[in-house]
C-alpha positions in Angstrom: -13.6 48.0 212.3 -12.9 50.7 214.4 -14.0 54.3 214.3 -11.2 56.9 213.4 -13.2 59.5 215.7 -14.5 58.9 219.4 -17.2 61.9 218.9 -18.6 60.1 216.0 -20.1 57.2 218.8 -20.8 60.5 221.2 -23.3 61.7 218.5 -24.7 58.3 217.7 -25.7 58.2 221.4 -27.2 62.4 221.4 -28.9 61.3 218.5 -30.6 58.1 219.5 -32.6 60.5 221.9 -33.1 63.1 219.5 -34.0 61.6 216.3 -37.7 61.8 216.7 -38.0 64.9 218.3 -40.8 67.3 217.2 -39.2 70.9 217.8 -40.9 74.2 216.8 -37.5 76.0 215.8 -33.9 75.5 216.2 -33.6 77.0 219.8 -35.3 73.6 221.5 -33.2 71.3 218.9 -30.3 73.2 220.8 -31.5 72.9 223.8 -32.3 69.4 223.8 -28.8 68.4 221.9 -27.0 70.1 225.1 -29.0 68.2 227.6 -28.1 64.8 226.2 -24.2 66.1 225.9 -24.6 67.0 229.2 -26.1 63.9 230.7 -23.5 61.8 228.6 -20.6 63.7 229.6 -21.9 63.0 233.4 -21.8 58.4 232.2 -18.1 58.3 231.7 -18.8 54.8 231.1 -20.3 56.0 227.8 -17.5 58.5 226.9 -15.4 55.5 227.9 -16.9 53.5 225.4 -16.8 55.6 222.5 -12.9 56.2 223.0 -12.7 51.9 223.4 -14.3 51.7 220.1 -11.1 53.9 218.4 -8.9 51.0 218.5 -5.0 51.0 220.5 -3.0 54.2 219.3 0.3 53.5 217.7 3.1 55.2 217.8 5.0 55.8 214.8 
């Protein structure tokens, strides 16, 4: 079954990285979500992927 959402599979990816991270407050949590967006937006064959996973889109 496909996903309705492709940023659904974009924040399974930033959160494979972060899921175990240790931060002290909410600033480093940030700062660490934007690196992995950034290094995934910069592997289009990710961002590819995530969009693959949405199924064809129908008209009608």
């Amino acid at each position: 079954m496909a996903d309705l959402n492709p940023q659904e599979g974009i924040w399974l990816l930033a959160k494979c990285d972060i899921g175990n991270l240790a931060a002290a407050d909410l600033g480093r949590i940030t700062m660490a979500v934007q690196r992995r967006l950034t290094q995934i937006q910069y592997r289009p064959g990710l961002v590819d992927g995530c969009l693959a996973r949405t199924g064809p889109i129908r008209d009608g």
